[in-house]
N, C-alpha and C positions, 0 to 999 in steps of 0.2 A: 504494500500500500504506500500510496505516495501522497503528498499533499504540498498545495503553491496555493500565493494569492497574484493576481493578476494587477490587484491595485496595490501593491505594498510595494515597497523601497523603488519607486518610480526613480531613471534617471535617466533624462534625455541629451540624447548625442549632440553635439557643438555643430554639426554641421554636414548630418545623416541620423536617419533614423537610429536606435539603440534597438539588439537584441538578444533578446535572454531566452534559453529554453529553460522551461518552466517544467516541465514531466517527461520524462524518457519511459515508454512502456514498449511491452512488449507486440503493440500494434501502430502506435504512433509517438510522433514526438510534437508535442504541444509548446509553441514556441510563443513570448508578448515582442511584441514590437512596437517601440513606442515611438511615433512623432510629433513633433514642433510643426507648428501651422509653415506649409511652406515647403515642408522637408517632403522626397516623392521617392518612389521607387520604379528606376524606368522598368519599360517595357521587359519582358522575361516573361519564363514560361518553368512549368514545373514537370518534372517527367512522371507523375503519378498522380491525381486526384488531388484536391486539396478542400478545407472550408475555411473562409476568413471569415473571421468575425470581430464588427466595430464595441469593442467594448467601453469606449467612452469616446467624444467627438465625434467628429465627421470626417468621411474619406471620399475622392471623389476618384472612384473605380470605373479604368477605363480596360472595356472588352467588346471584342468582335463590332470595332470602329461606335463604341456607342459610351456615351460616359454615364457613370451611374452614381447615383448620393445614395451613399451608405452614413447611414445614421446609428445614436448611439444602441445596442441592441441587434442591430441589423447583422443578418450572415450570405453570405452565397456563396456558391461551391463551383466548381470547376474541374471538368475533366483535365487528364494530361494532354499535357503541348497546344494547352491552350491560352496564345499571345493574352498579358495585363497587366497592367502598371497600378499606380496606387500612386495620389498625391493626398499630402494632409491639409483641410480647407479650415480645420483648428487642431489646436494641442490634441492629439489622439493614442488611445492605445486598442492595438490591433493583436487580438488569436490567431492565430495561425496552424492549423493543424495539420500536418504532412502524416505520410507514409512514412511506415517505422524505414522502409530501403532507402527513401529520401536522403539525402543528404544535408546539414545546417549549413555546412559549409559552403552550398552552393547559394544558399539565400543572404550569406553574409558576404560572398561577392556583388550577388544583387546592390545589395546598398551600397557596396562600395564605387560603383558603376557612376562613372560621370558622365556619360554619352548615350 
């Protein structure tokens, strides 16, 4: 048994999103990702299923050429190798639930991604 809070010891990145993986289980790995109004995650794609979820703030999630306001609450899911980016429209913290074969390492390229 594992246990995280998603709103405890918040700290955001100077100049990219911050993130923390939160629970490693034996099906997935539950990652918070926290941005700064402004702060975005370009375009990228995940090789396995994912669900995001806006657990405080607003994100303005952009897929398949269409932009979408995720609010506080809000989730949506997405099959693999499917193109999305993610900007912050206020201070926000985002779930992020990957397949356990998933990789963090590859989402913590994602932010690091200036282009």
């Amino acid at each position: 048994m594992q246990t995280a809070s998603l709103l405890e010891d918040i700290v955001y990145g100077e100049d990219r999103p911050a993130i923390k993986v939160m629970l490693d289980t034996t099906a997935t790995k539950e990652i918070r990702i926290v941005f700064r109004a402004g702060q975005e995650m370009k375009q990228h794609s995940a090789p396995f299923p994912i669900v995001v979820e806006v657990v405080d703030g607003e994100i303005d999630f952009g897929v398949d050429g269409k932009r979408i306001a995720l609010n506080r609450g809000m989730l949506i899911t997405l099959e693999g190798h499917v193109p999305h980016d993610l900007l912050a429209k206020k201070d926000s913290i985002v779930r992020l639930s990957l397949n356990k074969a998933d990789a963090v390492g590859r989402v913590e390229e994602v932010v690091r991604r200036r282009k």
